[in-house]
KERODREN-605066 format. One record per residue (C-alpha): residue in one letter; chain; x, y negated, z. Coordinates in steps of 0.25 Angstrom, whole numbers, always signed. Each point is the difference from the previous one (the first is absolute). Layout:
<r res="A" chain="A" X="X" Y="Y" Z="Z"/>
...
This chain:
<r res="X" chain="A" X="+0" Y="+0" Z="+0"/>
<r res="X" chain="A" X="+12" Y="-11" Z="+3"/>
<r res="X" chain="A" X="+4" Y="+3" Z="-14"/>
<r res="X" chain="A" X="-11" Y="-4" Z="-7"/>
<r res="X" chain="A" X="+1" Y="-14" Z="+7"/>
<r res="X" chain="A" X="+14" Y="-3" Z="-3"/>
<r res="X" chain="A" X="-4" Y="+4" Z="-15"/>
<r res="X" chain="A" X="-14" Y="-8" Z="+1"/>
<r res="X" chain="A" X="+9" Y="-12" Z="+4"/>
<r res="X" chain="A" X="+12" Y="+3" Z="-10"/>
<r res="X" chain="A" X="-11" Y="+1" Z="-10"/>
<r res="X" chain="A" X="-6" Y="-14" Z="+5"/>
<r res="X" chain="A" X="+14" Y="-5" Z="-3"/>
<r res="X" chain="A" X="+2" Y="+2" Z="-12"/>
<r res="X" chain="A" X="-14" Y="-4" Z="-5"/>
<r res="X" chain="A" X="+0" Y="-12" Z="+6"/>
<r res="X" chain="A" X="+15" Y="-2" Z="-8"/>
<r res="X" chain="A" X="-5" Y="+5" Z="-14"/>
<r res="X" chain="A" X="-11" Y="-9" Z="+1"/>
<r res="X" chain="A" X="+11" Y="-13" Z="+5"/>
<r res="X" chain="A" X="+9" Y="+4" Z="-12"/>
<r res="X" chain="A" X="-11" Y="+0" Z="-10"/>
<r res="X" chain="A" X="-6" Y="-13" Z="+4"/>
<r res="X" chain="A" X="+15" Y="-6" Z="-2"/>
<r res="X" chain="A" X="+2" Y="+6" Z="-13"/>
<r res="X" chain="A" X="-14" Y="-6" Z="-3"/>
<r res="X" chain="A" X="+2" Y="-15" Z="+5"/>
<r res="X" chain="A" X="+16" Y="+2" Z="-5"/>
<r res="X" chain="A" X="-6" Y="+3" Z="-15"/>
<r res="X" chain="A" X="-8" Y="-12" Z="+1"/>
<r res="X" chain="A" X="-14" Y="+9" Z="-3"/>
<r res="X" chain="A" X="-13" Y="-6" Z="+7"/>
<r res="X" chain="A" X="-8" Y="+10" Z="+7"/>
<r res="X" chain="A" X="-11" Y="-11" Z="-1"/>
<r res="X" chain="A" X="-8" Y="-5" Z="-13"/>
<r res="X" chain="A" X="+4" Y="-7" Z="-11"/>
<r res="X" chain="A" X="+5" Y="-13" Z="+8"/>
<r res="X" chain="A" X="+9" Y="-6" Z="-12"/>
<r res="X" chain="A" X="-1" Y="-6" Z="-13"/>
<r res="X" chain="A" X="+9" Y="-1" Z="-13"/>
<r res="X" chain="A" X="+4" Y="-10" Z="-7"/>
<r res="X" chain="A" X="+10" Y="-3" Z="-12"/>
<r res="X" chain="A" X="+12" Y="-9" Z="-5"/>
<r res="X" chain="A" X="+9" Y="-1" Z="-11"/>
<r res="X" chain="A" X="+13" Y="-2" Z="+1"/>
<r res="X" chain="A" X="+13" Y="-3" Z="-10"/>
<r res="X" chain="A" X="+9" Y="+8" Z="+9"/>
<r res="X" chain="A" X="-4" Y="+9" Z="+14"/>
<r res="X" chain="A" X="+16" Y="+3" Z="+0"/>
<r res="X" chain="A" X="+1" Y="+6" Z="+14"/>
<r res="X" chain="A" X="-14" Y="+1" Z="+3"/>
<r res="X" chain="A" X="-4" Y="+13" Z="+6"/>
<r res="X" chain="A" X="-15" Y="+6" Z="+2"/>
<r res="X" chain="A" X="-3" Y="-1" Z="+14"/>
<r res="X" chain="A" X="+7" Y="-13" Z="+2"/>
<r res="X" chain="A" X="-10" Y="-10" Z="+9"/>
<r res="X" chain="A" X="-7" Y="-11" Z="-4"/>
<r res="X" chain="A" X="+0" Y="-14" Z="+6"/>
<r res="X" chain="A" X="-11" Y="-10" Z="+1"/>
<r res="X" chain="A" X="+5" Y="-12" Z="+9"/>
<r res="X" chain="A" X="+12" Y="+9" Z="+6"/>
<r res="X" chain="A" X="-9" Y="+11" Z="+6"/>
<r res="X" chain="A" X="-1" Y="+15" Z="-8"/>
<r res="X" chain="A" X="-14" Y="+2" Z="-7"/>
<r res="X" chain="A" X="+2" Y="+12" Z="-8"/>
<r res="X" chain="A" X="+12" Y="+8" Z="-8"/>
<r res="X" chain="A" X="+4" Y="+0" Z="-14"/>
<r res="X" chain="A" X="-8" Y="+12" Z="-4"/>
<r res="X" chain="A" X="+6" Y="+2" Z="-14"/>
<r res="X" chain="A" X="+9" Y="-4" Z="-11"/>
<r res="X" chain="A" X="-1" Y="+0" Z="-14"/>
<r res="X" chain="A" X="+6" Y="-3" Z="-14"/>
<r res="X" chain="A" X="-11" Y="-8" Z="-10"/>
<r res="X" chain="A" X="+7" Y="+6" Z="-11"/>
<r res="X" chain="A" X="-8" Y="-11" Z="-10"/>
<r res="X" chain="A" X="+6" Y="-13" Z="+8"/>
<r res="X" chain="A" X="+11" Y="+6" Z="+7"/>
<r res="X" chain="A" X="-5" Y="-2" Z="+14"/>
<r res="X" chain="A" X="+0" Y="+5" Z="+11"/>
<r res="X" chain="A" X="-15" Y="+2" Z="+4"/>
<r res="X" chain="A" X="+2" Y="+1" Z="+16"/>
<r res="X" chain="A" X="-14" Y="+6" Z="+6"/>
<r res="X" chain="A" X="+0" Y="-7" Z="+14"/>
<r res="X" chain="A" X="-11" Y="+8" Z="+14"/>
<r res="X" chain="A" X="-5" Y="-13" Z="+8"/>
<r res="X" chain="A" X="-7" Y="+1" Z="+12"/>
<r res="X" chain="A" X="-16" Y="+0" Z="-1"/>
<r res="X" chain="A" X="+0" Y="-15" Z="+8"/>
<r res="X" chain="A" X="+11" Y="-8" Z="-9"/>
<r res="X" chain="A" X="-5" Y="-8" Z="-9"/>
<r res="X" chain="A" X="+10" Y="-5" Z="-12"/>
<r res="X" chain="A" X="-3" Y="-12" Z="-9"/>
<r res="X" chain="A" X="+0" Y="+2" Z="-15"/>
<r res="X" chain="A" X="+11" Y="-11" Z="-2"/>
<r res="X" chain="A" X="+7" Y="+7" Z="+13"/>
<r res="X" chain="A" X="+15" Y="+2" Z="-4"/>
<r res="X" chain="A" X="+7" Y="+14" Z="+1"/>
<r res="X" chain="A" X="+15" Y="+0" Z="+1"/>
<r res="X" chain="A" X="+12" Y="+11" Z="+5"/>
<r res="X" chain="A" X="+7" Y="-4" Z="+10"/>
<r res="X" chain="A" X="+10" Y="+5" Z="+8"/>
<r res="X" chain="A" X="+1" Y="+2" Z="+14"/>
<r res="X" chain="A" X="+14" Y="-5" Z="+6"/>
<r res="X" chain="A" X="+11" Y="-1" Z="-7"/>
<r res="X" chain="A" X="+0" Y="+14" Z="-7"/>
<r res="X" chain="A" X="-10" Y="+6" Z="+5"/>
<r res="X" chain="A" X="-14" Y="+7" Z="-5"/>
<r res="X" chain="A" X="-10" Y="-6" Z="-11"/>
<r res="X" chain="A" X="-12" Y="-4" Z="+2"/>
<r res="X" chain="A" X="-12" Y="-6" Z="-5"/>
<r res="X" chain="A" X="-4" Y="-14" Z="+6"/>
<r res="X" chain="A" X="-15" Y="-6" Z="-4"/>
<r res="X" chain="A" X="+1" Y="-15" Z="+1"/>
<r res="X" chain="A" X="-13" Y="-5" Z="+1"/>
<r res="X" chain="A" X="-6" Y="-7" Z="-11"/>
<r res="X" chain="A" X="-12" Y="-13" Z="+3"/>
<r res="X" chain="A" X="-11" Y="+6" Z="-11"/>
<r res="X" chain="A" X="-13" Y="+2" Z="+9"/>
<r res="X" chain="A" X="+0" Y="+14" Z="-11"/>
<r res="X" chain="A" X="+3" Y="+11" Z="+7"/>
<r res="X" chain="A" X="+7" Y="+12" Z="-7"/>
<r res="X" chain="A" X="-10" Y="+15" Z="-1"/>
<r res="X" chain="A" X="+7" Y="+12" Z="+2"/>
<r res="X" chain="A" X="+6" Y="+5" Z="-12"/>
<r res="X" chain="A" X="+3" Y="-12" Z="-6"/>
<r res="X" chain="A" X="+14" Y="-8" Z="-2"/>
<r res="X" chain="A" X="+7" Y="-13" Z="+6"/>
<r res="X" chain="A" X="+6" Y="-7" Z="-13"/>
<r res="X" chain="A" X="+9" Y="-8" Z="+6"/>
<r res="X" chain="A" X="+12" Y="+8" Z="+3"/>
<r res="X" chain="A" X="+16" Y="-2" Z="+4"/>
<r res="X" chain="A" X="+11" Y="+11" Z="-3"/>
<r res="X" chain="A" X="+11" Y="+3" Z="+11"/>
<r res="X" chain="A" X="+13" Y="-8" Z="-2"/>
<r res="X" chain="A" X="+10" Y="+8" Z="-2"/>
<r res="X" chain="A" X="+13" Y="-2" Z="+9"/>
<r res="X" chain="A" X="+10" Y="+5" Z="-12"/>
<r res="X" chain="A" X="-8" Y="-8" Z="-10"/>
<r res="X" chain="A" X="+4" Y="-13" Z="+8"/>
<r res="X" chain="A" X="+14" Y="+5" Z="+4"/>
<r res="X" chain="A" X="+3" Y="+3" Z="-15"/>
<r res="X" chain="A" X="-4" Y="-14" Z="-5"/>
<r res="X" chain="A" X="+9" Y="-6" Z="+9"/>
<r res="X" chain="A" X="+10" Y="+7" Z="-1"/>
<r res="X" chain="A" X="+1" Y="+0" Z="-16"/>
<r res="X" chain="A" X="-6" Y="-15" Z="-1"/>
<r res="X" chain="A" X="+9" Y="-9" Z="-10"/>
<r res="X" chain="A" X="+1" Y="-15" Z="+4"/>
């Protein structure tokens, strides 16, 4: 009869770590256990050099969503990044999206300056007014090879 409780307990255990491990894998993956509580949204860039999916979104300096995915207009040449916004943002349609880097060599990310249009963008739809990442050996380069 004592075994069966050090086994009932043992068993406990290691239910209750299954079930800590799978809901940290889950919230680590970034997958919602709730509804549907995001919405997408599109931009075009010239270049999305170093942009990766997953990369967060910024709306005046706080993360409201993730790059979800990113992908090559192969008529224009573009980068057609799709971007997942929290249900409650709002973003104007004159609203500017631009890459940013975060410090001095550190990650992309997408920052949403918000635009003054009382228009508000629909899910699906795209924020025109775009700005590619400045690439650091783009500008190096430039000064370096520049002829007075």
């Amino acid at each position: 009869m004592r075994r069966f409780g050090v086994e009932f307990i043992v068993g406990i255990f290691l239910l209750i770590g299954i079930v800590c491990l799978s809901y940290l894998a889950i919230n680590m993956g970034g997958v919602s256990a709730g509804g549907n509580d995001t919405y997408l949204l599109q931009a075009r860039f010239v270049s999305a050099s170093g942009l990766k999916e997953g990369a967060h979104v910024e709306l005046a300096g706080v993360r409201v969503g993730k790059v979800a995915r990113i992908e090559l207009d192969g008529d224009s040449y573009e980068a057609v990044v799709g971007l997942t916004l929290e249900n409650g943002v709002r973003v104007q349609e004159d609203a500017v999206a631009s890459i940013r880097t975060q410090g001095i060599i550190g990650d992309k990310f997408v920052k949403i300056s918000p635009g003054g249009s009382p228009n508000i963008l629909k899910p699906s739809e795209e924020i025109f007014e775009t700005e590619p990442s400045i690439s650091l050996e783009e500008l190096i380069s430039k000064y370096i090879f520049q002829k007075d």
